[in-house]
N, CA, C and O atoms as CSV, one atom per row, in Angstrom:
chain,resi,resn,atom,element,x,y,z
A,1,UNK,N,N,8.747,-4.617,68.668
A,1,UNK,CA,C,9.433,-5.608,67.873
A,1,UNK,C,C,8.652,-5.803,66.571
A,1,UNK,O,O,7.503,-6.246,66.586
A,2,UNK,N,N,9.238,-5.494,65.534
A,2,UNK,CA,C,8.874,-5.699,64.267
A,2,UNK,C,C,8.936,-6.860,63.706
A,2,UNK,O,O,10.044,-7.371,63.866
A,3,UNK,N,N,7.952,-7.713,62.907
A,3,UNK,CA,C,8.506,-9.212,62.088
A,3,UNK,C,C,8.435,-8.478,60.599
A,3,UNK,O,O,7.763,-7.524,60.207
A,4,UNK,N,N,9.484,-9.387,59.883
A,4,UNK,CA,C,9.911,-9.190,58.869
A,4,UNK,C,C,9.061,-10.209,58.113
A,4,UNK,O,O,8.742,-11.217,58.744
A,5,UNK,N,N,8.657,-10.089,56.868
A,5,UNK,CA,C,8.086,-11.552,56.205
A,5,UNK,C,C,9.143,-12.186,55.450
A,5,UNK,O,O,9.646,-11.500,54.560
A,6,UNK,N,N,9.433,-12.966,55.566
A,6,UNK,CA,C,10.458,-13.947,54.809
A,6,UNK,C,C,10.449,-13.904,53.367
A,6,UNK,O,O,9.381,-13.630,52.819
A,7,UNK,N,N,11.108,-14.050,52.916
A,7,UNK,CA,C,11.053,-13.844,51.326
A,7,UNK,C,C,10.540,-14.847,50.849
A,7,UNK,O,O,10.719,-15.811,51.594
A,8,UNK,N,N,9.649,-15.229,49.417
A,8,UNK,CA,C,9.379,-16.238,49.191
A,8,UNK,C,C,10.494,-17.295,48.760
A,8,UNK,O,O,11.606,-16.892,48.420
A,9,UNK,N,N,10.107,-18.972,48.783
A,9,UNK,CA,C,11.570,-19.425,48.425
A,9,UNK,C,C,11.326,-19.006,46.751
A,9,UNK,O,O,10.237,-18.695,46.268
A,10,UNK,N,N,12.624,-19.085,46.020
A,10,UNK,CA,C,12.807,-19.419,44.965
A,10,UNK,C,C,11.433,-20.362,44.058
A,10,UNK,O,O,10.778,-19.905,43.122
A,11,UNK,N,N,11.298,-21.634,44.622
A,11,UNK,CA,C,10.445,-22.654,43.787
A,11,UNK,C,C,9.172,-21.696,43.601
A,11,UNK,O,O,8.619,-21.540,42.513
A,12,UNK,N,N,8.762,-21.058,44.824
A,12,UNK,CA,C,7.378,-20.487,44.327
A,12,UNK,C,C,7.398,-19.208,43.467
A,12,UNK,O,O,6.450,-18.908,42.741
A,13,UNK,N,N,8.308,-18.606,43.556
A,13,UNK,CA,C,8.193,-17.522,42.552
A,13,UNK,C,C,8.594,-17.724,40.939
A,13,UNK,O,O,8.154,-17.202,39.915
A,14,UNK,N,N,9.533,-18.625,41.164
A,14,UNK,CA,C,9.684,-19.499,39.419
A,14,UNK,C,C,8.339,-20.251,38.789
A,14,UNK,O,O,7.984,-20.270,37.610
A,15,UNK,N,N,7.722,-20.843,39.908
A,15,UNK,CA,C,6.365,-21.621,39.689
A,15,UNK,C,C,5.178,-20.890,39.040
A,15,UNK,O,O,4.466,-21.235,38.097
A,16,UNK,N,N,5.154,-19.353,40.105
A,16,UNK,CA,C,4.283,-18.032,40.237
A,16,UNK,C,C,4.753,-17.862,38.125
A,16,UNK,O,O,4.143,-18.142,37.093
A,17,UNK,N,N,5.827,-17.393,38.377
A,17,UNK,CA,C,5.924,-16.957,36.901
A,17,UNK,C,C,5.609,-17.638,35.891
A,17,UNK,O,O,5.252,-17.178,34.806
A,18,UNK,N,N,5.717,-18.735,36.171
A,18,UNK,CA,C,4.710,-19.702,34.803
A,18,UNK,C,C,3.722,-19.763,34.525
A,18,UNK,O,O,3.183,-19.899,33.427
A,19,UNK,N,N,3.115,-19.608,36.136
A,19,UNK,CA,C,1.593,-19.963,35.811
A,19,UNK,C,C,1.196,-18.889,35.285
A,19,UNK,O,O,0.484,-19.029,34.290
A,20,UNK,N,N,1.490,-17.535,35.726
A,20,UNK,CA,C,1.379,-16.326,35.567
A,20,UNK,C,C,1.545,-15.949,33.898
A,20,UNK,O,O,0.959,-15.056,33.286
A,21,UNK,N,N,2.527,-16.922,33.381
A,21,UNK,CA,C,2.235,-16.368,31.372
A,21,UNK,C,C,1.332,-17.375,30.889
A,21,UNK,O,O,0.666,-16.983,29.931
A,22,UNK,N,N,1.071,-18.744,31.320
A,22,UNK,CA,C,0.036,-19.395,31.046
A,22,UNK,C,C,-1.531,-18.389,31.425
A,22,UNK,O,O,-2.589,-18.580,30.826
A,23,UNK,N,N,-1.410,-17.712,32.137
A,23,UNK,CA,C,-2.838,-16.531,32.509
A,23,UNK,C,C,-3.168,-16.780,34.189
A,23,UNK,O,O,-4.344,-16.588,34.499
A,24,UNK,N,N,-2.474,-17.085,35.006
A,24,UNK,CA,C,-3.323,-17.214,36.299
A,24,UNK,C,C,-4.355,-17.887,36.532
A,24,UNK,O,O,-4.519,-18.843,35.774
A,25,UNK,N,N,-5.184,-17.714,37.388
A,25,UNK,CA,C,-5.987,-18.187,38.143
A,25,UNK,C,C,-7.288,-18.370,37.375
A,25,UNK,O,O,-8.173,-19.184,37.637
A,26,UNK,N,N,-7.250,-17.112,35.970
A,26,UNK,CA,C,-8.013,-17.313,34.936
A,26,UNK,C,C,-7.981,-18.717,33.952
A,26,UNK,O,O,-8.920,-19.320,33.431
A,27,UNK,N,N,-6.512,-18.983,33.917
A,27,UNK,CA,C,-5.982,-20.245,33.257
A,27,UNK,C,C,-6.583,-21.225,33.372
A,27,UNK,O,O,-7.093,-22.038,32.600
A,28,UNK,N,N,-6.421,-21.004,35.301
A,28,UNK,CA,C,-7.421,-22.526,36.082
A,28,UNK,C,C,-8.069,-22.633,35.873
A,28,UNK,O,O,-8.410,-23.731,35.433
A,29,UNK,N,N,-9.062,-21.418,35.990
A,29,UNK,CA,C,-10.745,-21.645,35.722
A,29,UNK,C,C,-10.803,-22.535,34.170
A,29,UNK,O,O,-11.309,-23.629,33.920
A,30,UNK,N,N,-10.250,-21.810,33.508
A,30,UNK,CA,C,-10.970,-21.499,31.825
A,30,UNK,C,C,-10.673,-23.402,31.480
A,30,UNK,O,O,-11.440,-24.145,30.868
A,31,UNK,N,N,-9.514,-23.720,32.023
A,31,UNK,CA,C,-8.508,-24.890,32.057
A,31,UNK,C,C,-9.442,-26.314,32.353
A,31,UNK,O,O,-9.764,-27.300,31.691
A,32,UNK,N,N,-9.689,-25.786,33.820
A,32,UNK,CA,C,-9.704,-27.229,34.865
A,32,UNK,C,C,-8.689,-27.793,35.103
A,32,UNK,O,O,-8.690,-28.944,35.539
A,33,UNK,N,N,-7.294,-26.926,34.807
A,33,UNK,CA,C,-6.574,-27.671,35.527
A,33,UNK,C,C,-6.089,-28.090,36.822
A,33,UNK,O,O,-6.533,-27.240,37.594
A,34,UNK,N,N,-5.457,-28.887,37.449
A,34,UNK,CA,C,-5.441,-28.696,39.075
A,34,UNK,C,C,-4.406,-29.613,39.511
A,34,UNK,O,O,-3.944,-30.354,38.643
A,35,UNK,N,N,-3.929,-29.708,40.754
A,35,UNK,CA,C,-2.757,-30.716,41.153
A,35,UNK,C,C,-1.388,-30.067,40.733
A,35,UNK,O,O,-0.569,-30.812,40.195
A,36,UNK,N,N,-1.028,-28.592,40.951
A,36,UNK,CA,C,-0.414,-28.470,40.139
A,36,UNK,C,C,0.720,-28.805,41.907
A,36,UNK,O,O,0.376,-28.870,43.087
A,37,UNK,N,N,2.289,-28.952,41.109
A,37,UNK,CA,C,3.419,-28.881,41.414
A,37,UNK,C,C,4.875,-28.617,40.867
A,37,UNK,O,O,5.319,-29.095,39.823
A,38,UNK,N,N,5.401,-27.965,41.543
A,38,UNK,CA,C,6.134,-27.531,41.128
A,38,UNK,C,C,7.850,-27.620,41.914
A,38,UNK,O,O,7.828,-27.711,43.141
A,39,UNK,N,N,8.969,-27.600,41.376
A,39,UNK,CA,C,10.583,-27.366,41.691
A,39,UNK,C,C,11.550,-26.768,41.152
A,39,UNK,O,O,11.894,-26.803,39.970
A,40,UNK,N,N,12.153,-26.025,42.294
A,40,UNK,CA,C,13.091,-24.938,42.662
A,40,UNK,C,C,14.198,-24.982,41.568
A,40,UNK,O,O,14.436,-26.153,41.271
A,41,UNK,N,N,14.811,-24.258,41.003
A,41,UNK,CA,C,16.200,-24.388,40.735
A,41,UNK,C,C,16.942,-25.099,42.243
A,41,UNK,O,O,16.424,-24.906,43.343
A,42,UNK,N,N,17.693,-25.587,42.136
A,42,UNK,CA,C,18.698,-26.083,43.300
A,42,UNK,C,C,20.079,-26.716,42.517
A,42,UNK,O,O,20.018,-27.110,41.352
A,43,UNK,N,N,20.872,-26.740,43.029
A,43,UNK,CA,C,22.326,-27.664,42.818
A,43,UNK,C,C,22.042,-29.117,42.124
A,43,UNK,O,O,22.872,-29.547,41.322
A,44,UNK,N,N,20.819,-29.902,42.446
A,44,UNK,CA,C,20.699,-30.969,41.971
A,44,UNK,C,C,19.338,-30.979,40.515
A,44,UNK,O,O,19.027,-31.942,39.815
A,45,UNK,N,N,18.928,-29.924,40.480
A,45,UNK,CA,C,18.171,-29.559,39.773
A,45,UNK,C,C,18.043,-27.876,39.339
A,45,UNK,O,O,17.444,-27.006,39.972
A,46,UNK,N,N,18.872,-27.716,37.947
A,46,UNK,CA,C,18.840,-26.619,37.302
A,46,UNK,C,C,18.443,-26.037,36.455
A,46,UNK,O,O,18.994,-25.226,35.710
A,47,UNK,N,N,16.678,-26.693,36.533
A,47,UNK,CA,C,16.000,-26.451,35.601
A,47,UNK,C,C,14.654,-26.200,36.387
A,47,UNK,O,O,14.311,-27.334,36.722
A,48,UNK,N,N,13.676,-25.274,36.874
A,48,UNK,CA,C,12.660,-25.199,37.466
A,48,UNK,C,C,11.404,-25.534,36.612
A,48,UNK,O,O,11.307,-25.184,35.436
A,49,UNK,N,N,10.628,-26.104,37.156
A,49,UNK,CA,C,9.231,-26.892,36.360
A,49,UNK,C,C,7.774,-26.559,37.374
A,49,UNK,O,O,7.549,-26.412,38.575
A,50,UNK,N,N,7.217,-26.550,36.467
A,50,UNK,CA,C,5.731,-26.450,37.282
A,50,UNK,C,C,5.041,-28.077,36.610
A,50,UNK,O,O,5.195,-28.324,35.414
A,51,UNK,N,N,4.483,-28.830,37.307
A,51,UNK,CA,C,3.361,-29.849,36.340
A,51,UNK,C,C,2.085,-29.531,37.157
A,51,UNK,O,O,1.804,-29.060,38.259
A,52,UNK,N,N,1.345,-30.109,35.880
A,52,UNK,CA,C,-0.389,-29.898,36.693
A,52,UNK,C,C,-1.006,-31.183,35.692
A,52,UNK,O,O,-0.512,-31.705,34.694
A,53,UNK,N,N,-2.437,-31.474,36.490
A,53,UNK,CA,C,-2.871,-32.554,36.107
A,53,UNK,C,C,-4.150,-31.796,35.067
A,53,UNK,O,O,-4.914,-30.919,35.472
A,54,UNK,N,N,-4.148,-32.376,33.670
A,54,UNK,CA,C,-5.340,-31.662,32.712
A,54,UNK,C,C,-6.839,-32.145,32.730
A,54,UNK,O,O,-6.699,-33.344,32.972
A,55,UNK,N,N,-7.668,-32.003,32.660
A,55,UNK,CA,C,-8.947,-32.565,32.234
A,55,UNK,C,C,-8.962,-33.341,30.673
A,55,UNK,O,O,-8.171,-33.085,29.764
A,56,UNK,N,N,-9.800,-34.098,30.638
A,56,UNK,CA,C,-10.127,-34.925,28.910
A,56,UNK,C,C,-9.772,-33.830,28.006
A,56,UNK,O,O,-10.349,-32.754,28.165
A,57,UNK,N,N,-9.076,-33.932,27.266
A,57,UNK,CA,C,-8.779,-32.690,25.680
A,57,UNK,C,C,-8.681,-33.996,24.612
A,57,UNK,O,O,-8.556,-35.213,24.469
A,58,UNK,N,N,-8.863,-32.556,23.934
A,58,UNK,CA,C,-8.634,-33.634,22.481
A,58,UNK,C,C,-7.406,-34.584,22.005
A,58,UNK,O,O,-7.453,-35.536,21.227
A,59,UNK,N,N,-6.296,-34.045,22.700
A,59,UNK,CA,C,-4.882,-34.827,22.638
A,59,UNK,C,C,-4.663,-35.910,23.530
A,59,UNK,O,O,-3.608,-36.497,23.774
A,60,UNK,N,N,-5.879,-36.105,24.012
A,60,UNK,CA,C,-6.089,-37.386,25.319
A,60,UNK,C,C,-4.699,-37.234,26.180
A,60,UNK,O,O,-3.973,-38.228,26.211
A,61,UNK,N,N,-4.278,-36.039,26.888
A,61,UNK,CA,C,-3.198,-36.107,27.445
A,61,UNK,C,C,-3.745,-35.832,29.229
A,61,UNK,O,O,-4.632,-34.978,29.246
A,62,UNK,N,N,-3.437,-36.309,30.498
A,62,UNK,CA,C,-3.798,-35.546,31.092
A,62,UNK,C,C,-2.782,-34.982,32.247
A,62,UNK,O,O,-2.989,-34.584,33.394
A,63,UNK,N,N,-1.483,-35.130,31.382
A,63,UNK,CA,C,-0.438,-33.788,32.256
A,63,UNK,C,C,0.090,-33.157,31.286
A,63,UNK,O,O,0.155,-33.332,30.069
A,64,UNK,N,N,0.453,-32.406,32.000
A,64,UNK,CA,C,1.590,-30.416,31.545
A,64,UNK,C,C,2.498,-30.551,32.571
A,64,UNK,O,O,2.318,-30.421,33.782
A,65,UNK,N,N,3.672,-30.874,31.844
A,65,UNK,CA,C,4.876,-30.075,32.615
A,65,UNK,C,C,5.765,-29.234,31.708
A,65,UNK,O,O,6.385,-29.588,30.706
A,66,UNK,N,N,5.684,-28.048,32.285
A,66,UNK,CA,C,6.645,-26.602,31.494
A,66,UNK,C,C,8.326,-26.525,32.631
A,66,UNK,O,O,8.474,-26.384,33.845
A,67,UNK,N,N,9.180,-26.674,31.641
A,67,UNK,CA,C,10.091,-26.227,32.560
A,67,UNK,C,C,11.198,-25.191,31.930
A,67,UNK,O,O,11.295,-24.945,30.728
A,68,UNK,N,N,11.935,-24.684,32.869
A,68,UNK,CA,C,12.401,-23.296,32.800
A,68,UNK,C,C,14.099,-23.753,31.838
A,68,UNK,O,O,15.059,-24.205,32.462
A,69,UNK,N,N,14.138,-23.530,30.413
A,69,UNK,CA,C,15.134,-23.690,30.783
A,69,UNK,C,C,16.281,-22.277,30.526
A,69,UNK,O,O,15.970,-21.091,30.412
A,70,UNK,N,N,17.608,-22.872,30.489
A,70,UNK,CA,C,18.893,-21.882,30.838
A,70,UNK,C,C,18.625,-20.777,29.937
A,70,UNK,O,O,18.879,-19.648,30.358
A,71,UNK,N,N,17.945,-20.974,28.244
A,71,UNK,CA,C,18.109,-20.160,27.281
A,71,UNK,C,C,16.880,-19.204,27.648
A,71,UNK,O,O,16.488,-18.279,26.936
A,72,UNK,N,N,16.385,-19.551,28.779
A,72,UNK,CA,C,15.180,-18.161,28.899
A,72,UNK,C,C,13.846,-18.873,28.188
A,72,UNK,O,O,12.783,-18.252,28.189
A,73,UNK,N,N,13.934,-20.111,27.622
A,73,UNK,CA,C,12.649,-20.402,27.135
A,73,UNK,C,C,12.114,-21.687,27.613
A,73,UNK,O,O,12.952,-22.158,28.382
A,74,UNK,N,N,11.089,-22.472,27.504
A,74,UNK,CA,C,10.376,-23.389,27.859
A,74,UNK,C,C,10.909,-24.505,27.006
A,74,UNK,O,O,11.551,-24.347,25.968
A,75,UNK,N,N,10.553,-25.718,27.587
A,75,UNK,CA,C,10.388,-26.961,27.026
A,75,UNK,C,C,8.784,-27.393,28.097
A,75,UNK,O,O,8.626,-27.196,29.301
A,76,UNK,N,N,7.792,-28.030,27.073
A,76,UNK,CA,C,6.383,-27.861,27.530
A,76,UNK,C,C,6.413,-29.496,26.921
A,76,UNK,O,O,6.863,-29.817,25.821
A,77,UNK,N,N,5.793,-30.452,27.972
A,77,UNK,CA,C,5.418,-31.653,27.118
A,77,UNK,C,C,4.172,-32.064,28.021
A,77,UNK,O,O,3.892,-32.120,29.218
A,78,UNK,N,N,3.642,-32.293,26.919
A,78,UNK,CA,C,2.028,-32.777,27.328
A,78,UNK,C,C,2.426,-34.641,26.855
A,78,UNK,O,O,2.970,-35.064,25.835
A,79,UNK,N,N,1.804,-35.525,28.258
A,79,UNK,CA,C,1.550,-36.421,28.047
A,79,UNK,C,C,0.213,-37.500,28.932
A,79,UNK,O,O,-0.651,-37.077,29.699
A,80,UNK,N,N,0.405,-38.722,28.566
A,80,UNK,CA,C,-1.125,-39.456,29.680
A,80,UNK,C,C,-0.179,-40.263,30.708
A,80,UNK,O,O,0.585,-41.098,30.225
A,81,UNK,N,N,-0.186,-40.151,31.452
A,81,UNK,CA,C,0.339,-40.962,32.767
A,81,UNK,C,C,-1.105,-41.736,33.746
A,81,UNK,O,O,-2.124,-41.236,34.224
A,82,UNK,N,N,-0.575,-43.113,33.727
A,82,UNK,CA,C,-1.581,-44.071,34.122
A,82,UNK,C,C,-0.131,-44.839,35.223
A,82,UNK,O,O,1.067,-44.909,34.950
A,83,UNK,N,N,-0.961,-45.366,36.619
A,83,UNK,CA,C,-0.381,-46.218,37.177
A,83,UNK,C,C,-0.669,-47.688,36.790
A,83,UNK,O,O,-1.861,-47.851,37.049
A,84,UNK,N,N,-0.151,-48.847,36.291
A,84,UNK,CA,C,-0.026,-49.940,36.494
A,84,UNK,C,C,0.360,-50.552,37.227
A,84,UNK,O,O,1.190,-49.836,37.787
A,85,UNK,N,N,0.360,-51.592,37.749
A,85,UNK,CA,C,0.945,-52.514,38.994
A,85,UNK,C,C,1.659,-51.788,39.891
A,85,UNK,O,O,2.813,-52.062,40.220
A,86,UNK,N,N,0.661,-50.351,40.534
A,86,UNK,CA,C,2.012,-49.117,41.123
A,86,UNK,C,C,2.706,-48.445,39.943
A,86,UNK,O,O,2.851,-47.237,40.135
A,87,UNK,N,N,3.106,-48.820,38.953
A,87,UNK,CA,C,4.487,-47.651,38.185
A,87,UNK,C,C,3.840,-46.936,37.299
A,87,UNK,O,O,2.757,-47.232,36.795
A,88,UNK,N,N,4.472,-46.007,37.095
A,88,UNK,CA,C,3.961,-44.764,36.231
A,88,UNK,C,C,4.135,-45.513,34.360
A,88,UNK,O,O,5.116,-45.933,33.748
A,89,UNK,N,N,2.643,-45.377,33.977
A,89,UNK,CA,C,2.922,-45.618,32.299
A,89,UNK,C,C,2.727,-44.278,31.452
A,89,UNK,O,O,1.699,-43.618,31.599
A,90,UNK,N,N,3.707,-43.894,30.584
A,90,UNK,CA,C,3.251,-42.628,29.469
A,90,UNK,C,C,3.154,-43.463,28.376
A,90,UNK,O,O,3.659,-44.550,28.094
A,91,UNK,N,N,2.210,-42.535,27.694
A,91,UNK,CA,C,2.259,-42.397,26.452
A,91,UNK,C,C,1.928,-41.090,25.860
A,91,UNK,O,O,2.258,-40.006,26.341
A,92,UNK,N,N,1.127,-41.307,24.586
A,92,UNK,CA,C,0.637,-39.735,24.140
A,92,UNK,C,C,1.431,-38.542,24.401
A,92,UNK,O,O,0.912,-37.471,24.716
A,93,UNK,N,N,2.902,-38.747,24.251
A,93,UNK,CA,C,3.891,-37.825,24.704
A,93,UNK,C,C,4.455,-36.821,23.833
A,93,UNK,O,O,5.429,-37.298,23.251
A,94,UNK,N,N,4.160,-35.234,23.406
A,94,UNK,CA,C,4.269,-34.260,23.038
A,94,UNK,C,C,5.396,-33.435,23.331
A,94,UNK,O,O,5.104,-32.425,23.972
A,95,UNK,N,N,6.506,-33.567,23.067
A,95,UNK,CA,C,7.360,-32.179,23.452
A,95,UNK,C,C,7.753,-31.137,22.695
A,95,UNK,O,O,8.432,-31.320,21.685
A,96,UNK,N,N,7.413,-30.062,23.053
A,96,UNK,CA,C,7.663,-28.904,22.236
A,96,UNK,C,C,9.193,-27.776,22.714
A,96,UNK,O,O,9.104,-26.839,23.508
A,97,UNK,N,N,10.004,-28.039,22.261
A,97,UNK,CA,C,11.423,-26.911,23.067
A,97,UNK,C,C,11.611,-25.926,22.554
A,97,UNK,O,O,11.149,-26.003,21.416
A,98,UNK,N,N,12.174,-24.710,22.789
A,98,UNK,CA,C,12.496,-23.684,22.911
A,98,UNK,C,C,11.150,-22.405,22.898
A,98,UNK,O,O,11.283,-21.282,22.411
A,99,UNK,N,N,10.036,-22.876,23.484
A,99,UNK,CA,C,9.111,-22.188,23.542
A,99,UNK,C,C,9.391,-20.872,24.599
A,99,UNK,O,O,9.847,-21.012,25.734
A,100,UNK,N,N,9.058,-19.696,24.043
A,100,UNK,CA,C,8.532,-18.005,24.833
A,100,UNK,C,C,7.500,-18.241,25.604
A,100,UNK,O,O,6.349,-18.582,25.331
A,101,UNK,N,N,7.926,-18.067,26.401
A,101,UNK,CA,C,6.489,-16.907,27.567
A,101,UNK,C,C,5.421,-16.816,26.641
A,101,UNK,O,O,4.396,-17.407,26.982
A,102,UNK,N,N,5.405,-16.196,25.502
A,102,UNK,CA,C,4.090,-14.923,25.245
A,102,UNK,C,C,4.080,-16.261,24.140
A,102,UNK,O,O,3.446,-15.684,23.256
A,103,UNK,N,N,4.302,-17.454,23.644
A,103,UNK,CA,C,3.851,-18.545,23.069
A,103,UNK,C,C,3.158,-20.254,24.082
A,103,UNK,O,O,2.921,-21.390,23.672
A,104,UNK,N,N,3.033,-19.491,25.737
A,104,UNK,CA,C,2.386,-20.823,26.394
A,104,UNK,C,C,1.223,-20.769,25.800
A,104,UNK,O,O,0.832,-21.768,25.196
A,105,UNK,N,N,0.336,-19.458,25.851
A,105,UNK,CA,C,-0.833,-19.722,25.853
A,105,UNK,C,C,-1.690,-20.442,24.802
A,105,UNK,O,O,-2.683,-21.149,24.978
A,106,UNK,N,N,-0.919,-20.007,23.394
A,106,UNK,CA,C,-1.420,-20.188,22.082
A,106,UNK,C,C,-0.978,-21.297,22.170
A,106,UNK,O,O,-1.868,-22.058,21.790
A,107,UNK,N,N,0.401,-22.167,22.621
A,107,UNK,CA,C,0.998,-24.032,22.329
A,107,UNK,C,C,-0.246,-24.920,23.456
A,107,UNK,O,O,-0.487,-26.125,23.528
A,108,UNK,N,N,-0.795,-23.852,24.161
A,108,UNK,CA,C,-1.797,-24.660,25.499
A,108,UNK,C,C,-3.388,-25.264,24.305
A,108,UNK,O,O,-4.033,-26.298,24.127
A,109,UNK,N,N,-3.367,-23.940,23.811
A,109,UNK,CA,C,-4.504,-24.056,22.826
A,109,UNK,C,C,-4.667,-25.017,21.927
A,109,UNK,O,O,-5.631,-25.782,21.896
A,110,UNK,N,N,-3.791,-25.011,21.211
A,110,UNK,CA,C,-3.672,-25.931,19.963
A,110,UNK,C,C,-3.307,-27.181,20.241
A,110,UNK,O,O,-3.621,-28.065,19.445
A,111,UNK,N,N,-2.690,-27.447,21.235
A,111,UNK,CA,C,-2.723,-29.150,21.572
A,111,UNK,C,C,-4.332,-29.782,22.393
A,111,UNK,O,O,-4.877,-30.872,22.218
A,112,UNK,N,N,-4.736,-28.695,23.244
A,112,UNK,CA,C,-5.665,-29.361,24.082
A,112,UNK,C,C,-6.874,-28.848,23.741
A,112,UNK,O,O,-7.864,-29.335,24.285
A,113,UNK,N,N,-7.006,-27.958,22.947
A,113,UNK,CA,C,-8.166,-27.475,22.524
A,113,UNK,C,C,-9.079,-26.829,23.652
A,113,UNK,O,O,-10.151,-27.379,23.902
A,114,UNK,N,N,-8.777,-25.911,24.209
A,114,UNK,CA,C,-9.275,-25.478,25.532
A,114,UNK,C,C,-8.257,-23.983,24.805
A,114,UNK,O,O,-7.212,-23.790,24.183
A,115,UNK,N,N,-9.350,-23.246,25.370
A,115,UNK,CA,C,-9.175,-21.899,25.363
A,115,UNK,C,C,-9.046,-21.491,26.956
A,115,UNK,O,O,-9.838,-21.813,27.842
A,116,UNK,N,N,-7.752,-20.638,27.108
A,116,UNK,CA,C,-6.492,-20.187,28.275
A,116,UNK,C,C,-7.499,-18.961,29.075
A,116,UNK,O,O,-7.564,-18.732,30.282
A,117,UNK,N,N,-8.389,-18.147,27.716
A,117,UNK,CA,C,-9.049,-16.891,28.895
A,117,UNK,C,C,-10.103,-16.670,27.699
A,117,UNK,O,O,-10.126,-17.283,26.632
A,118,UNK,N,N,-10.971,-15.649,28.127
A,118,UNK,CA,C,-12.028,-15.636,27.743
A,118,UNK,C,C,-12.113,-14.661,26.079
A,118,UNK,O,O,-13.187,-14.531,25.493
């Protein structure tokens, strides 16, 4: 009896591909970033996103969320999320739309001042 491996779902391989033009695992390192999460295309959501939590940068931001959209390109917004009394507060809120693949790394750079790979 043979097992088959299941295919991955959807969320992780949309997730995989982001992190993957941001640079991988190199990203993390070079980054510090961490906490990352991420969601699927689905019926109630038709837009797939990865977020991760940043270290101190110069844009005092400390999230990234990139999400996938329909035209094949990114919408990337860096902002600071603080809990108050329990609820989520932003500010310092950055959005950049219609961003390429082969433009995460260089829009990662220039807002947070952290270099993506070596």
């Amino acid at each position: 009896m043979s097992t088959t491996p299941s295919p991955k779902p959807a969320i992780v391989e949309e997730a995989y591909t982001i992190l993957m033009q941001l640079g991988g695992n190199k990203f993390l390192v070079m980054t510090g970033a961490n906490k990352l999460m991420a969601a699927g295309r689905t019926e109630h959501n038709p837009n797939p996103w990865l977020r991760m939590d940043l270290r101190k940068n110069k844009a005092k931001v400390n999230r990234l969320k990139i999400t996938l959209m329909p035209t094949d390109t990114y919408t990337v917004e860096f902002y600071q999320q603080v809990l108050v009394d329990w609820e989520p507060v932003i500010s310092n809120q950055q959005t950049f739309e219609l961003v390429y693949g082969e433009d995460l790394q260089t829009l990662f750079t220039s807002v947070t001042g952290y270099d993506t790979h070596l």
